[in-house]
N, C-alpha and C positions, 0 to 999 in steps of 0.2 A: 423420451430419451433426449439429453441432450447432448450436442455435439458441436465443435469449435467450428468457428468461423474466421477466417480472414480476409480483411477487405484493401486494400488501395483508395481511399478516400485524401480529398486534398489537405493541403497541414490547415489552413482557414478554416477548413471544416472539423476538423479533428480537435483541435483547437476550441473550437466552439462544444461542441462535443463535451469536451472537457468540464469546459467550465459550466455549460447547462448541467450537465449529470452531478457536480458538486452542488449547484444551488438549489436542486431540484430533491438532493438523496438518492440516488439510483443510478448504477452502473450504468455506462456506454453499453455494455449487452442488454441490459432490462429493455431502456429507451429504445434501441434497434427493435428489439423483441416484438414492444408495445407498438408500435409502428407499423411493424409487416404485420400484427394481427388487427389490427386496424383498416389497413388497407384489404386485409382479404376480405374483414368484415361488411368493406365497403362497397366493395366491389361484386360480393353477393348480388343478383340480379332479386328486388323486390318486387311483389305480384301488383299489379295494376288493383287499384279497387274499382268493384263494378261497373260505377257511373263513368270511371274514366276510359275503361276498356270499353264500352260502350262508345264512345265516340273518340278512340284510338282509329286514327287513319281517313277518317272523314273530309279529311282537307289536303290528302295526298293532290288531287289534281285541282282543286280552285284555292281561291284567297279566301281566309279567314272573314268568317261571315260575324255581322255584328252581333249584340248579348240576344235581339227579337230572334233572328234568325239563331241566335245556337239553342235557345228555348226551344224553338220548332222542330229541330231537329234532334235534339235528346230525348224532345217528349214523342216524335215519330217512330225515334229505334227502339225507347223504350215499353210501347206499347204492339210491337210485333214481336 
């Protein structure tokens, strides 16, 4: 269902606004549209892939250890 929106945006923006959605084809609604569903899309939280959740949080309390040391340590958590 759709339903009207009214915004307060500045005339610079609105303005531009304008002129993007005629060189583009697509209403100043569409583009708003595309926009916030975008941003929701983005802002979805994505899941960790394993090896990385695996050493998510490892370096909360010291300094990033060099490439030997994070070898040793991936290949520690992930053989327990």
């Amino acid at each position: 269902m759709q339903k009207k929106l009214t915004l307060n945006i500045d005339d610079e923006l609105i303005n531009f606004a304008h002129t993007y959605s005629r060189q583009n084809g697509l209403s100043i609604s569409k583009l708003f549209e595309q926009y916030l569903s975008k941003l929701k899309t983005n802002n979805q939280t994505q899941p960790l892939q394993s090896k990385v959740q695996a050493l998510y949080g490892i370096f909360h309390n010291s300094p990033i250890p060099d490439k030997t040391e994070l070898r040793q340590i991936f290949n520690e958590k992930s053989t327990h």
